[in-house]
N, C-alpha and C positions, 0 to 999 in steps of 0.2 A: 393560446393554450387550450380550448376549449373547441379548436376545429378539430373536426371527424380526421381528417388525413393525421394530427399531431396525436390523437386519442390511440388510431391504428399503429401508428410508427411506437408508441408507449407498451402499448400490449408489446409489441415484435421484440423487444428489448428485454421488457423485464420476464420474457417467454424463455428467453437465450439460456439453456443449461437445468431449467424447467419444465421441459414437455413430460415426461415421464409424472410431475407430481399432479395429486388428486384434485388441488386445489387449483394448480393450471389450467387441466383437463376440462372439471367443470365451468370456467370460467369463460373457456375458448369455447364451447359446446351453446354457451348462451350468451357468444359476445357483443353482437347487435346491440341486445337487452341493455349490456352491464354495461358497454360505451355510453347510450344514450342515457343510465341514468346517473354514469359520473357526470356525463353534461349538462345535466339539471341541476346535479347538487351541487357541482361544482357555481354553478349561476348563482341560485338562491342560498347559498352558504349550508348546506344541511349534508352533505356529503359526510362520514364518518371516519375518523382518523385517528389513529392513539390504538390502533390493535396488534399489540407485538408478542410473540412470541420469545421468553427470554432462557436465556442460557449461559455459562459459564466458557470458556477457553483460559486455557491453561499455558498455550507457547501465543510470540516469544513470552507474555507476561499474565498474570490472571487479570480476566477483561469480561464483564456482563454482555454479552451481544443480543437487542436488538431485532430481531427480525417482522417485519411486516407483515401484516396479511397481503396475500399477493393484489388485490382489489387495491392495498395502498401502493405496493408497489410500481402500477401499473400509473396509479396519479404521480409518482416521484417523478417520473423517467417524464412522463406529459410538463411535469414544471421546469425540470433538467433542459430537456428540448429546446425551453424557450429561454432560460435565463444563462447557460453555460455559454453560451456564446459572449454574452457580457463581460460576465465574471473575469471569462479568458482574456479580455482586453484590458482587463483591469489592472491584471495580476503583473506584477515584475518578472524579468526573463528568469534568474534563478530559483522559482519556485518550482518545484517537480512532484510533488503529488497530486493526483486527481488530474491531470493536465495529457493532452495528448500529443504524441509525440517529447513528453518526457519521461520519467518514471525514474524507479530504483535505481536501474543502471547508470542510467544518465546523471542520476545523479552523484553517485560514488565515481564517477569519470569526472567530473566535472570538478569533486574536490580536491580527487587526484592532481590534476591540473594544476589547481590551487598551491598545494601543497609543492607539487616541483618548484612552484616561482616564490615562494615565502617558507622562513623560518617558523612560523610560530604557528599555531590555531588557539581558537577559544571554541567551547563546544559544550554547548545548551539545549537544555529539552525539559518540559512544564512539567510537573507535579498534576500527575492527571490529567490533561487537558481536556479532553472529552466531557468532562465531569466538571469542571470546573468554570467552562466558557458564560460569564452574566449573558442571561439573555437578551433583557434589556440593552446591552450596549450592543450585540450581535444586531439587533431590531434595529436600533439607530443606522447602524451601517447600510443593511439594507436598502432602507427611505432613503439613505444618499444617493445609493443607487438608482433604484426604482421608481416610479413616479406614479404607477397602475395601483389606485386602492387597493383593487380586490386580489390582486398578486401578490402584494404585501401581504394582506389579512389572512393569506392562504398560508404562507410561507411561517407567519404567527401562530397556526391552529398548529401546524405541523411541528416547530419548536416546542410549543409550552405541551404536547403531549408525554414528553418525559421531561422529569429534573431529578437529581439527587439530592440538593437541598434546593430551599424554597427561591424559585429565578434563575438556578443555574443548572445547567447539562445541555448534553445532545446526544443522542440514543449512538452509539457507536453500532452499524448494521444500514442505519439507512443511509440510501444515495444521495439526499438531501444535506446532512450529518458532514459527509466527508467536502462538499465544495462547502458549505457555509463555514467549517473550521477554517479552512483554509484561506477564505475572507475576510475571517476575524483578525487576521494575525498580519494584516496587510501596514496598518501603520507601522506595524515593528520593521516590515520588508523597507519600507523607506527611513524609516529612523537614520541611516548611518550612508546614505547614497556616495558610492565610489569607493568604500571598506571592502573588499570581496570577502561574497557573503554567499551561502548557499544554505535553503532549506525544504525539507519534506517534510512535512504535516509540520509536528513540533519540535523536531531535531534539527536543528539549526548551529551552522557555523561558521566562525568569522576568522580572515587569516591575518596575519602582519607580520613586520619583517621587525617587529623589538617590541618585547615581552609589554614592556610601560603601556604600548599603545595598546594594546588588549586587557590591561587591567582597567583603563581609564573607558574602556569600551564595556567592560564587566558591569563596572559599579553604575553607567546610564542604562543600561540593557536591565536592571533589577531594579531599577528606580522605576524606569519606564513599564515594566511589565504591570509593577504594582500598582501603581497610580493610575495609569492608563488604561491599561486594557484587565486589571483586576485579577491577575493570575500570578502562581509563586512559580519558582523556579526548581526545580529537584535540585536538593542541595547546592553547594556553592559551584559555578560551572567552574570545569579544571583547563587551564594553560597549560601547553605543553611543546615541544618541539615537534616539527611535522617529522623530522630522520626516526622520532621515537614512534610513530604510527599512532593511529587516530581509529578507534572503533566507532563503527557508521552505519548504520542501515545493517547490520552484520556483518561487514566487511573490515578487516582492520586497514586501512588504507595508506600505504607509504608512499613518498615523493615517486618512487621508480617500479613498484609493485601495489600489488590488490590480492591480499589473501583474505580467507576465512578467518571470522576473529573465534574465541573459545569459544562463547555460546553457541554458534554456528554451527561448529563442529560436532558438541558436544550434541545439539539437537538430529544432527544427519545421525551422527555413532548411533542413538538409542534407535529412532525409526528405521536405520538401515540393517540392523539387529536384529529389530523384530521382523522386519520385511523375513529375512532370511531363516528363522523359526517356523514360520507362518510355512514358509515353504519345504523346509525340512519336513513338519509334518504334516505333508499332503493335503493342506488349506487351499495354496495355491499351486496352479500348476508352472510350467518354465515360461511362458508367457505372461501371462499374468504378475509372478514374480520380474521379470524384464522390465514391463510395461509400468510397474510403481515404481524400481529405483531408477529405472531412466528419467522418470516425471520426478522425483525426489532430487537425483544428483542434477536437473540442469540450474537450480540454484547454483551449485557450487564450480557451474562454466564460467559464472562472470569471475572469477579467482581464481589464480594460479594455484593449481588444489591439488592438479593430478596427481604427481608423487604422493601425497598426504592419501589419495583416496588410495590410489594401489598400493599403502603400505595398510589401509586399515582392513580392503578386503581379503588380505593375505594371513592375517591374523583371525578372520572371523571364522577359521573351518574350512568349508568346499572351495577350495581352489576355483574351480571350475567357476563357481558360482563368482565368485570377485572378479576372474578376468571376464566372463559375461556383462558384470555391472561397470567392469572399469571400460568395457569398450563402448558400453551402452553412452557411458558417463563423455566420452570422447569428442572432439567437433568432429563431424564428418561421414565416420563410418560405424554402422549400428551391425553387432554380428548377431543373429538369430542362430542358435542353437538346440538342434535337436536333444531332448532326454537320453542319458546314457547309464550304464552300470562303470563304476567305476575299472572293466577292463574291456567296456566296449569302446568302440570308436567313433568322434567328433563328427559331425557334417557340420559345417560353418556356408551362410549365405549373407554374402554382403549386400546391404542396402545401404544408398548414399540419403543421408540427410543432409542438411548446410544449416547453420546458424549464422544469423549476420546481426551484428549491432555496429553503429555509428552512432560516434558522441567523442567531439571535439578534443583533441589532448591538448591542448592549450586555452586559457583563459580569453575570455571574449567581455566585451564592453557589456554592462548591465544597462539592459532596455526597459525604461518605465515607461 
């Protein structure tokens, strides 16, 4: 953790989408300096950690975030380096967040999947979980893992810097934060082995082909959360048939299709609203307008949306401006458009983009 090469490679990371800020800048300007005396402190334990910057987010949910001084940031990414590799071996094949070569997609594919070959699901997700994780039993896990003191003791400084009650949280913002949730929640991954199961963070779920066996899968999954691993469940999780559709990740997910579920929608309508205010009066110009609902609409690529989007940007006003966004919104082909008066005439320039995902449509054997 504490070689020069892993220190450099830590800076390069947590630099990524950074250069621009103050505290980057200065950092880089006196990096030498700042390497060599994380490497001290990091030795003799005196290094300082616990300096977050905090803030509210309001979508999808209200959430405290977290942020680091980039100084801590720069030690996340140095501990990440060395222990994500473990972690990753650790982890059961249907876990997709934090992981690479998984993610959102993959993972609403994946349930999809699920869903064509079973009737039923069950579909659970914690009551806070961020908030809620005992540290102490997080600590426990760890040391099963680990066997390096001072990696331990490092990874300890770093948890007990926030809680929300006394022993428990994890600052939702740090990189540290999102692989250790994801560790915690590993006995639950094996709990039920050969049940198809699929989870990201703490949205998790399980299928079967009659209803009984997901009730009797309910009531060990809320026994085991409590006792075990010391966390509640948001209300009682709902059964249901997979034909009826499953909201996921924001996806409503059916045996044969993947649309946008309400809140989804309803979150693009208000930002893609305002996008187009904003341009209306002369904030931004047709670039800049292009360039946010292109980066807005490619959430809504992974779901059969298109209809849905060309009927919403048909109703927002400028014409012009909807089919710009709904081509933007498109796989393939992005049209650039020059500014017009509504009885001058279009120049259109096509550029190809491509968009490629891969993620299995059928169900595949779970690897511990």
């Amino acid at each position: 953790m504490i070689e020069a090469e892993n220190l450099r490679l830590a800076f390069w990371k947590a630099s990524r989408g950074k250069r621009c800020r103050d505290d980057q800048r200065a950092y880089e300007a006196n990096l030498g300096a700042e390497l060599e005396k994380m490497r001290d402190g990091l030795i003799d334990g005196t290094y300082p950690v616990g300096r977050y910057e905090r803030f509210t987010v309001y979508e999808p949910k209200e959430r405290i975030i977290c942020a680091a001084a980039f100084s801590e940031r720069v030690l996340h990414h140095a501990l990440m380096n060395v222990i994500e590799p473990w972690l990753e071996k650790w982890l059961i094949f249907d876990i997709y967040a934090c992981r690479k070569g998984k993610g959102q997609l993959r993972a609403v594919k994946r349930a999809q999947a699920f869903a064509h070959c079973h009737t039923w699901f069950l579909k659970c997700d914690f009551r806070k979980y961020f908030d809620s994780i005992p540290q102490d039993g997080l600590m426990r896990m760890v040391e099963r893992r680990f066997k390096d003191k001072k990696l331990i003791d490092w990874i300890g400084r770093i948890i007990v810097t926030y809680e929300t009650t006394p022993g428990h949280g994890l600052p939702i913002g740090n990189l540290t934060s999102q692989h250790l949730a994801n560790l915690y929640l590993d006995p639950l991954d094996r709990l039920l082995p050969g049940v198809p199961y699929v989870r990201y963070m703490d949205d998790f779920v399980f299928w079967a082909d009659e209803k009984d066996t997901l009730k009797k899968i309910r009531a060990e999954v809320i026994c085991f959360a409590e006792v075990k691993l010391g966390l509640s469940l948001k209300g009682e999780p709902s059964i249901n048939r997979t034909s009826h559709g499953m909201d996921f990740l924001g996806m409503r997910v059916f045996p044969d299709v993947i649309r946008l579920n309400r809140a989804s929608k309803k979150r693009y309508m208000g930002k893609a609203s305002l996008y187009a205010r904003l341009f209306d009066q002369g904030l931004w110009n047709e670039q800049g307008y292009q360039e946010r609902i292109t980066a807005l609409t490619a959430f809504t690529q992974q779901a059969d949306a298109t209809a849905w989007r060309r009927s919403f940007f048909s109703g927002i006003g400028d014409k012009r401006r909807g089919a710009t966004a709904c081509c933007a919104a498109g796989a393939g082909t992005t049209m650039r458009r020059t500014a017009v008066l509504p009885t001058g005439t279009t120049t259109t320039r096509p550029t190809r983009t491509t968009t490629t995902a891969s993620a299995s449509s059928h169900p595949q054997h779970r690897k511990t």
